[in-house]
MITOR-111695 format. One record per residue: residue in one letter; x, y, z of N, C-alpha, C in turn; residue number from 0. Coordinates in Angstrom, 3 decimals, m for minus. Layout:
[pt 'A' [X Y Z] [X Y Z] [X Y Z] NUM];
...
END
This chain:
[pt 'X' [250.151 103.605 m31.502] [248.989 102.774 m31.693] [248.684 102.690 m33.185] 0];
[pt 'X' [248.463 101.423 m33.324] [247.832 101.506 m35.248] [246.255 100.267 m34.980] 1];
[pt 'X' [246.009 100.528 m36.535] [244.690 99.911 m36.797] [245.049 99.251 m37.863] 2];
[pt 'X' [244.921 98.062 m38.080] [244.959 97.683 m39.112] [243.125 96.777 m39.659] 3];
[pt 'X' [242.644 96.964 m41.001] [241.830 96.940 m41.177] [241.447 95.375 m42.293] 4];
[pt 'X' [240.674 94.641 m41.704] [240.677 93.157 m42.862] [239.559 93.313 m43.604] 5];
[pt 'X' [239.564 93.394 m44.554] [238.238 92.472 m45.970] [238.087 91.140 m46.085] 6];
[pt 'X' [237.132 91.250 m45.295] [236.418 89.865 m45.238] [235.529 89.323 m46.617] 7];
[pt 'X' [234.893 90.775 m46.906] [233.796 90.403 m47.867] [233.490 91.507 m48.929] 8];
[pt 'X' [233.427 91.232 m50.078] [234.063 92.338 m51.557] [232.577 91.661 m52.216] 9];
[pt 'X' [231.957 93.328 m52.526] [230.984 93.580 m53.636] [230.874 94.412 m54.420] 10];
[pt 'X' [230.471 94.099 m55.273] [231.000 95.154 m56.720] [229.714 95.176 m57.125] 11];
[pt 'X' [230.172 96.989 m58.165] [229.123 97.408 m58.490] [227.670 97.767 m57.151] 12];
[pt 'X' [228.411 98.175 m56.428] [227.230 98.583 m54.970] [227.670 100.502 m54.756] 13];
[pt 'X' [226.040 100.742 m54.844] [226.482 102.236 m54.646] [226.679 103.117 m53.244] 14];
[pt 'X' [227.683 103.648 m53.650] [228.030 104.135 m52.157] [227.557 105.346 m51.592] 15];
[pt 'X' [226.875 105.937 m50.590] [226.742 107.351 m50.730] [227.927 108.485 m50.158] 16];
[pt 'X' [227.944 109.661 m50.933] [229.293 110.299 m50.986] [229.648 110.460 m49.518] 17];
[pt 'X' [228.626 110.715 m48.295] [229.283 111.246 m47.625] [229.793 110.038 m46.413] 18];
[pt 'X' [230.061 108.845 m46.718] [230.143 107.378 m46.356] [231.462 107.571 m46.657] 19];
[pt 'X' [232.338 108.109 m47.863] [233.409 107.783 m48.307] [234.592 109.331 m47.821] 20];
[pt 'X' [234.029 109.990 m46.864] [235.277 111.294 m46.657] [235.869 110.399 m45.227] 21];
[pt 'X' [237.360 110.406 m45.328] [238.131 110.359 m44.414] [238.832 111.430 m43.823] 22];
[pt 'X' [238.168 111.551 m42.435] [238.011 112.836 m41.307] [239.947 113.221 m41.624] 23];
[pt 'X' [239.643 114.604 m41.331] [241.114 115.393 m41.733] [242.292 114.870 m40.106] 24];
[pt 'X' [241.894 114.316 m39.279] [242.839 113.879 m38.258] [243.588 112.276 m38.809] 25];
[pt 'X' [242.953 111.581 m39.542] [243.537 110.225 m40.128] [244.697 110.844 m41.034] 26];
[pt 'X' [245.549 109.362 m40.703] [246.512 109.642 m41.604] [246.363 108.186 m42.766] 27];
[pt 'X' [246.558 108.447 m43.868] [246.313 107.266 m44.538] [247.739 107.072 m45.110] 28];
[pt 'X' [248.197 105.625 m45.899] [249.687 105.343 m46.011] [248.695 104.148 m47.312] 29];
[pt 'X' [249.200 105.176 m48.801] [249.239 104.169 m49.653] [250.163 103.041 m50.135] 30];
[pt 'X' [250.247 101.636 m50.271] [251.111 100.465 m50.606] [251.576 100.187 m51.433] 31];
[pt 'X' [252.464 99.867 m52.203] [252.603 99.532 m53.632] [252.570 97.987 m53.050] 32];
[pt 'X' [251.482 97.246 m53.830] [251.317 95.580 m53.925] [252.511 95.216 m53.881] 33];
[pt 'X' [253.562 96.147 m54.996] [255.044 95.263 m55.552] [255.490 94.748 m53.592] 34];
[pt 'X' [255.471 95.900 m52.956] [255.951 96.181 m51.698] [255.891 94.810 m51.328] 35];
[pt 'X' [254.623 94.711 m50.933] [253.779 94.082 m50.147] [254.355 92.612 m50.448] 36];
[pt 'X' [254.513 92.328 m51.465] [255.217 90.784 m52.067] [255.963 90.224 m51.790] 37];
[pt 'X' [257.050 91.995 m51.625] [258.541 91.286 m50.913] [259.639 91.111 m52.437] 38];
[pt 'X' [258.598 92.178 m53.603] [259.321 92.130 m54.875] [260.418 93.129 m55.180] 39];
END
């Protein structure tokens, strides 16, 4: 099973509070290189 996640809507400069931003120790996260992503 996967999740994939869309951004619909991007704001900057908005403060976040810290405990909004911990990702629970059972996730697995998978960073991208953009180049990847291009197909470069």
């Amino acid at each position: 099973m996967g999740v994939v996640t869309e951004t619909i809507e991007i704001q900057e400069n908005v403060s976040i509070p810290e405990d909004t931003r911990i990702i629970p120790s059972d996730v697995k996260v998978k960073v991208l290189d953009a180049r990847a992503l291009s197909g470069m």
